[in-house]
C-alpha positions in Angstrom: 27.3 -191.6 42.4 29.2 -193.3 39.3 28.6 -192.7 35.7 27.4 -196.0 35.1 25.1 -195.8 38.7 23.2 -192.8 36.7 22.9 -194.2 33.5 21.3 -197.5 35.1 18.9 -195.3 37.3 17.9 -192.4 34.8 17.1 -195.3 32.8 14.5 -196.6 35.9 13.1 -192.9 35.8 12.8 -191.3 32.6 13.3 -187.4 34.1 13.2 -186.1 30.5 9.9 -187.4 29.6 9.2 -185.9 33.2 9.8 -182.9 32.5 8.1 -182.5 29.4 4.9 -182.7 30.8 6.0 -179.1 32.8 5.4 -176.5 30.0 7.3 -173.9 32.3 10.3 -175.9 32.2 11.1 -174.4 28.8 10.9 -171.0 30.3 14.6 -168.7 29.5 15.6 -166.7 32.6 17.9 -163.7 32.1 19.3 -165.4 28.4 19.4 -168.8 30.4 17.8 -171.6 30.3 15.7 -172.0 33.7 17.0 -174.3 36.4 14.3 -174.3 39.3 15.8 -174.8 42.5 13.1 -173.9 44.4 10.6 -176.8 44.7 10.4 -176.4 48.8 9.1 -172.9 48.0 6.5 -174.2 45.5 6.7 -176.9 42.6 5.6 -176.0 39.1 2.4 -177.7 37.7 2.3 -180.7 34.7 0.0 -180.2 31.7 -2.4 -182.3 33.0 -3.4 -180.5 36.4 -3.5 -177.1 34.1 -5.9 -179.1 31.6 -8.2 -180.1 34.6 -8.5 -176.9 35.8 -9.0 -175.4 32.8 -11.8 -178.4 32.5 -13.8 -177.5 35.5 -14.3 -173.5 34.7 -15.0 -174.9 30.9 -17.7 -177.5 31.6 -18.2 -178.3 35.1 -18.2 -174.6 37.0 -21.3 -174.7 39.7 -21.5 -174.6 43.2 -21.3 -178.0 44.8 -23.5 -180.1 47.2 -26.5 -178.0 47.0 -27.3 -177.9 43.5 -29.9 -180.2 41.6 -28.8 -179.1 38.1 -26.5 -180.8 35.7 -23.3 -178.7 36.2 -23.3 -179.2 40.1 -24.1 -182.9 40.0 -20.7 -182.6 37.8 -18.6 -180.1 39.9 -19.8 -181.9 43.3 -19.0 -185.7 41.6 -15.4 -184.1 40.5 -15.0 -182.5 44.0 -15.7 -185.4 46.0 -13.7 -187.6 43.5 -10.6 -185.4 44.7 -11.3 -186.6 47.9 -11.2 -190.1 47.8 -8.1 -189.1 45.2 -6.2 -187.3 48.2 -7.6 -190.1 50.6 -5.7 -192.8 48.6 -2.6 -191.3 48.4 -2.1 -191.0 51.9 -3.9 -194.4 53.0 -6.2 -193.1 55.2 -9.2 -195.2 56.3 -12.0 -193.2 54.6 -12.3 -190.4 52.4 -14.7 -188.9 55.5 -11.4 -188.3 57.4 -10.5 -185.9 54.2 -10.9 -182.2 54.8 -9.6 -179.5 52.3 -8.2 -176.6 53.5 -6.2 -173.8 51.9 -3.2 -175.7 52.6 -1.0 -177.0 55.3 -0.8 -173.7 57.5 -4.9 -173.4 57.5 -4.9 -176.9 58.3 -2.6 -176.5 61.5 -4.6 -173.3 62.2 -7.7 -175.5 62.0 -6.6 -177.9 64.6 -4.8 -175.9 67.1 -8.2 -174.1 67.4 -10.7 -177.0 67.2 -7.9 -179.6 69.7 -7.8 -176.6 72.1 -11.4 -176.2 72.9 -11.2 -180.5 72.8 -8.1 -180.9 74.8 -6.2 -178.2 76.5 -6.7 -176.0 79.6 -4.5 -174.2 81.7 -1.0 -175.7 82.8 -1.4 -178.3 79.6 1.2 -178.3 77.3 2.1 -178.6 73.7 5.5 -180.0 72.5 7.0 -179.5 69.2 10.3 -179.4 67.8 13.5 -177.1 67.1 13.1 -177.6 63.6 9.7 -176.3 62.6 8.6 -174.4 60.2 6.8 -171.0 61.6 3.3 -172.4 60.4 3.8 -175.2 63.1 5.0 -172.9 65.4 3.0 -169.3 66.0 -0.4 -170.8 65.6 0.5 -173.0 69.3 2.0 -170.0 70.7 -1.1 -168.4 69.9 -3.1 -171.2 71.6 -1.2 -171.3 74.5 -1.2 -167.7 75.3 -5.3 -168.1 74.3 -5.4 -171.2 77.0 -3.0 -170.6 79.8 -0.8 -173.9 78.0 2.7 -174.5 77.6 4.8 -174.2 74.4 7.8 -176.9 74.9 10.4 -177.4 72.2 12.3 -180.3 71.8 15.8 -179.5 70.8 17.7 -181.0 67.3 21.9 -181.7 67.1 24.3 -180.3 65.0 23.0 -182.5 61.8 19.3 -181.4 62.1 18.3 -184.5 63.5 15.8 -184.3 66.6 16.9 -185.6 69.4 14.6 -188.7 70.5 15.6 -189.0 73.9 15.1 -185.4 74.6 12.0 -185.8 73.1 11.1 -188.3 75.3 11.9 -186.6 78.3 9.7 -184.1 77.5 7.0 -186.1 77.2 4.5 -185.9 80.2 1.1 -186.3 81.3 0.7 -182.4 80.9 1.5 -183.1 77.0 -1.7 -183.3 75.3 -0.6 -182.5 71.9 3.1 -183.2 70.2 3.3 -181.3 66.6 5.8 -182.2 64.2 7.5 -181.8 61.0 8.0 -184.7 58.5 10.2 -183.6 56.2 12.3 -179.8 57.5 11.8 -177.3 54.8 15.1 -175.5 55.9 17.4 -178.8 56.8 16.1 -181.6 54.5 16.0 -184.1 57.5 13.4 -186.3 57.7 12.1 -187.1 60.9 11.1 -190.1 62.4 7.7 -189.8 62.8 6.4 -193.3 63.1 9.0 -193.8 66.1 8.1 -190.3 67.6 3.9 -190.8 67.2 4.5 -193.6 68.9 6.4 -192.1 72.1 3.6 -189.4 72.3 0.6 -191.6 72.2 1.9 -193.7 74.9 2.5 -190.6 77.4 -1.0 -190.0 76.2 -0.9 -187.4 74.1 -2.8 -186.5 70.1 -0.5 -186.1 67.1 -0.2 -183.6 64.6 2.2 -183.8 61.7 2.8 -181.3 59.1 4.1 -183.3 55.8 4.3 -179.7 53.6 7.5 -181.1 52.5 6.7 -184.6 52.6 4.0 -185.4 50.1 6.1 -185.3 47.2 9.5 -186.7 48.4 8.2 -189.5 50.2 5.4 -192.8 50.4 3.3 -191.4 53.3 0.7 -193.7 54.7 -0.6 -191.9 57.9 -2.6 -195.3 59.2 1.4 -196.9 59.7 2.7 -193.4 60.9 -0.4 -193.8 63.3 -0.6 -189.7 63.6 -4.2 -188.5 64.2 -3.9 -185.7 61.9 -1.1 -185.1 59.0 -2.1 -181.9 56.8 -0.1 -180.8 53.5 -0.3 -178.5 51.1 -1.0 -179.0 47.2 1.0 -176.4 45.6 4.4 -178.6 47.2 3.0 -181.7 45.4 2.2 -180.1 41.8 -1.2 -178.9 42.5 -2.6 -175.3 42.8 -2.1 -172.8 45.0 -4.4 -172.7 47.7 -5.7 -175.5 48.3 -4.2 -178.6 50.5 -5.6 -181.5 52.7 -5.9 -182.3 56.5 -6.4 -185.7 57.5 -7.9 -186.7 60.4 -9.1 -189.9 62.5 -12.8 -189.5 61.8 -13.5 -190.4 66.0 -11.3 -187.1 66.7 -13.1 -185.0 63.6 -16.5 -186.1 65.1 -15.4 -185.1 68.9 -13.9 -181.5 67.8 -16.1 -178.7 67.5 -15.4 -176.6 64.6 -13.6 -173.2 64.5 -15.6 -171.5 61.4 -19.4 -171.2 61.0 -21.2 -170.6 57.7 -22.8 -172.4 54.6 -22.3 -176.0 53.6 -20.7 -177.0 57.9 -24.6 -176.8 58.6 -27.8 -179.7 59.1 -30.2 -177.4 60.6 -30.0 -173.5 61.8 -32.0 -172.1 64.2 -32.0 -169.3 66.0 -31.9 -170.7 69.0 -29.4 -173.8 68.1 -27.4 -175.2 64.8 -27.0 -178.7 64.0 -23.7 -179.2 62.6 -23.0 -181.1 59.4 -21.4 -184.6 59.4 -17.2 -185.0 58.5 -15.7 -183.7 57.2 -18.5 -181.0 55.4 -18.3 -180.0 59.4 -14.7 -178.0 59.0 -15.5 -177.1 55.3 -17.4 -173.4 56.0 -18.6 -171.4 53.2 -17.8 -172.2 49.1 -14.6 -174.0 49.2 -11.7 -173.9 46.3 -13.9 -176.0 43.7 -11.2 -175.9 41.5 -7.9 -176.4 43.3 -9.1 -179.5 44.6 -10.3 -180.8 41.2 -6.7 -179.6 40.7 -5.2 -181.4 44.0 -7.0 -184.7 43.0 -5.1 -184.5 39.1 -2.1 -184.0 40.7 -2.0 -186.7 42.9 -3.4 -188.9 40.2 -0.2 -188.1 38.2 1.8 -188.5 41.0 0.6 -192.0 41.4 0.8 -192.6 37.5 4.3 -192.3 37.9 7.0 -195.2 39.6 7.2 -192.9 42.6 9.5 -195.6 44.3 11.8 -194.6 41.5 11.3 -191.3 41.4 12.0 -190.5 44.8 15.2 -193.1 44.4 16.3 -190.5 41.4 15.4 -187.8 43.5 17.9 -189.1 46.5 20.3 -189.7 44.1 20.7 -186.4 42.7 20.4 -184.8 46.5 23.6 -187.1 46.8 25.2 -185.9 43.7 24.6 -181.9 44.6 25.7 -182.2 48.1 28.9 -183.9 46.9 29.6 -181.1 44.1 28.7 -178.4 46.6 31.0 -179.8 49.3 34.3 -179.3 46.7 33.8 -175.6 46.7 36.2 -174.0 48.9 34.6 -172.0 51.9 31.0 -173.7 50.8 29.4 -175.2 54.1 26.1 -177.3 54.3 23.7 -176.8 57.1 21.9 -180.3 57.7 23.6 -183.0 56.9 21.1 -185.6 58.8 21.7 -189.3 58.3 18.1 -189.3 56.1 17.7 -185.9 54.3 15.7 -185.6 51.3 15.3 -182.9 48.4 17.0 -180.0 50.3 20.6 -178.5 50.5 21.0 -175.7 52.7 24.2 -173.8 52.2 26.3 -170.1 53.0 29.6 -169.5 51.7 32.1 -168.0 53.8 31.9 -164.1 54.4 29.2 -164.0 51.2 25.4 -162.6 52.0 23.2 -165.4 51.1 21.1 -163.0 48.9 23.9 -161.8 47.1 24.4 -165.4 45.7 20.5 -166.0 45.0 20.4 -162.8 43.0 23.8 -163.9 41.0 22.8 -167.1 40.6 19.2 -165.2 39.1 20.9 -163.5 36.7 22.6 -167.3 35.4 19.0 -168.3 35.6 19.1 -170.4 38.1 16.0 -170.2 40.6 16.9 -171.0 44.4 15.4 -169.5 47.8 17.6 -167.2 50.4 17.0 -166.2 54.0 15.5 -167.8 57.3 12.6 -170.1 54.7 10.0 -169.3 57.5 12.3 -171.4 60.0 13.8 -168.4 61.8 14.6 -170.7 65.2 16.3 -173.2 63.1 18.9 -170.0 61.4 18.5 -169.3 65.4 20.0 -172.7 66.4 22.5 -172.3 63.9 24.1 -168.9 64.5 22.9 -167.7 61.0 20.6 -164.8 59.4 19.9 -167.0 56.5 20.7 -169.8 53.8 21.3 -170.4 50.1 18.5 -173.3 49.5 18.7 -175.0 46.7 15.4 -177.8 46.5 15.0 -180.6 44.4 12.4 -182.0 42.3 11.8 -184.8 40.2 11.8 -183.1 36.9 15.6 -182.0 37.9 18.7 -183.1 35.9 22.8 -183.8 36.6 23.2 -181.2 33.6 20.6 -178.8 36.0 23.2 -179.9 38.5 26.6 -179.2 36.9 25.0 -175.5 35.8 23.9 -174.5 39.2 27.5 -175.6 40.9 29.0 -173.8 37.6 26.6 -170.7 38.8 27.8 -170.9 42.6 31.5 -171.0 41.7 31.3 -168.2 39.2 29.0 -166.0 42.4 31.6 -166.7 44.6 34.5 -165.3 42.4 32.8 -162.5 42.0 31.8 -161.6 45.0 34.9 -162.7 47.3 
């Protein structure tokens, strides 16, 4: 990227005014300023979704649904406005194919259960990719060893790119579910999930896509994906901790029974026989996270306040510009170098412990993530115990940039 090429696009998106809406951003680490690297991990939160929290347990705090009373007409008309909120940004059909969850591993828990008892029985098999994270992983290992069914793995190449054709050929009337990554957490690659939806519906089979990394480094729209269920996580799109989304085709929500029982997933109980609730109140068990969705649905908002087209254009950009930086240190190698990557650069040095450079790089006050990220098959694939990864958000900088290369070079002289 040229001088002039980042001048005209910082212009486009205004990352300084960005960032001062992130009150942690002025945060000194160890004498330094902060430089978060670490926005695969978790992304920090804007003034805004702080202020809305802070809101709902000043004014609003009550338990939804049930209430007559002032305060849970307010928390329930908040709660449900997260909804439709969430139900927008992804483009699904209705907010009634919304459910909140804890977050993207709930939300995979949540259908590997329900889809089993649906869809799978002995022999059947599940088919997912080399390149998942562990939260799209154990739980099907769980359900297969639960059903008699059959984990298959699709392999990836060199670049962390899955392979389509071997994905294909893997495909089979015994595949009654295909789980996938959008965006890998450890490689950056995104994966072509429209394309491979596609493939799997055709040999029959219901899609599950885990877009953890995806909501905030990419325009998702699950209806032109054409996935039945896509489940993310707030906390990786500026929004609390523990809370996140699953979507779902409402015809598959209303076939599947649910996998927890309790308050507010109920019509009628009797002893003898319970009614279930309608969707999505019918995978929502017990008092949910009031708050984090209240938080989930400002988030989002500010998300969409934003030119996001831009901002994942700056975002790209800057990917572009780390990777080439990184790339001129001697005995530096990047793991992933997929044809589309976004926000992460995955990295060892030669003969150098990964957590040796993160805790260097600490003490310079620069904030990235070391070892197998939760993607221990993918390190497998690879030959490695581990990574330096460095993830990128859109409150990052060139300076941010030019300090963390300054940080790596000054690790790796002191530790060769």
């Amino acid at each position: 990227m040229t001088e002039s090429h980042a001048r005209t696009l910082e212009a486009r998106f205004d990352v300084e005014r960005v960032r001062q809406d992130f009150p942690i951003l002025q945060e000194s680490i160890n004498g330094h300023p902060l430089i978060y690297l670490d926005n695969a991990a978790t992304t920090h939160k804007p003034q805004v979704v702080i202020d809305t929290i802070s809101k709902f347990y000043q004014s609003q705090n009550a338990n939804i649904h049930r209430g007559v009373h002032t305060l849970s007409q307010r928390g329930t008309d908040a709660y449900e406005n997260a909804r439709t909120i969430v139900q927008k940004f992804i483009n699904a059909r209705s907010p009634d194919e919304i459910v909140f969850t804890r977050g993207t591993t709930d939300s995979i828990n949540l259908v590997a259960n329900c889809l089993a008892r649906y869809l799978l029985a002995s022999g059947d098999e599940v088919l997912i990719s080399e390149s998942e994270h562990h939260s799209n992983i154990v739980p099907w290992q769980m359900i297969c060893e639960q059903f008699g069914s059959n984990l298959i793995v699709a392999p990836i190449n060199d670049d962390g790119e899955i392979l389509v054709d071997e994905f294909e050929k893997r495909l089979s009337s015994k595949t009654k579910i295909v789980s996938l990554g959008h965006i890998s957490n450890a490689l950056g690659t995104i994966n072509p999930v429209t394309q491979l939806t596609s493939l799997a519906h055709a040999a029959g089979a219901t899609v599950v896509i885990d877009g953890a990394q995806a909501v905030a480094h990419a325009l998702v729209d699950v209806q032109a994906i054409g996935c039945d269920f896509y489940a993310f996580s707030g906390h990786k799109v500026f929004a609390p901790t523990g809370i996140g989304a699953l979507y779902g085709k409402r015809e598959i929500l209303e076939a599947m029974p649910p996998y927890q029982g309790g308050g507010d997933m109920i019509k009628e109980v009797r002893f003898d026989k319970t009614e279930y609730n309608d969707v999505p109140y019918k995978f929502e068990a017990g008092t949910p996270h009031i708050a984090g969705a209240i938080g989930l649905g400002a988030a989002l908002d500010y998300v969409m306040s934003l030119d996001f087209t831009a901002a994942i254009d700056y975002e790209h950009e800057l990917l572009d510009y780390a990777s080439a930086r990184l790339s001129e240190i001697d005995g530096v190698r990047i793991i992933g170098s997929a044809a589309h990557k976004a926000a992460v650069l995955s990295f060892v040095i030669d003969n150098i412990h990964p957590q040796d450079i993160g805790l260097l790089l600490d003490n310079q006050g620069v904030a990235v993530r070391t070892g197998h990220h939760c993607a221990m098959p993918v390190m497998q694939r690879y030959g490695l115990s581990g990574t330096v990864r460095a993830s990128l958000s859109i409150y990052n900088t060139r300076s941010e940039i030019d300090s963390f290369i300054d940080a790596v070079i000054k690790a790796k002289t002191m530790l060769a």
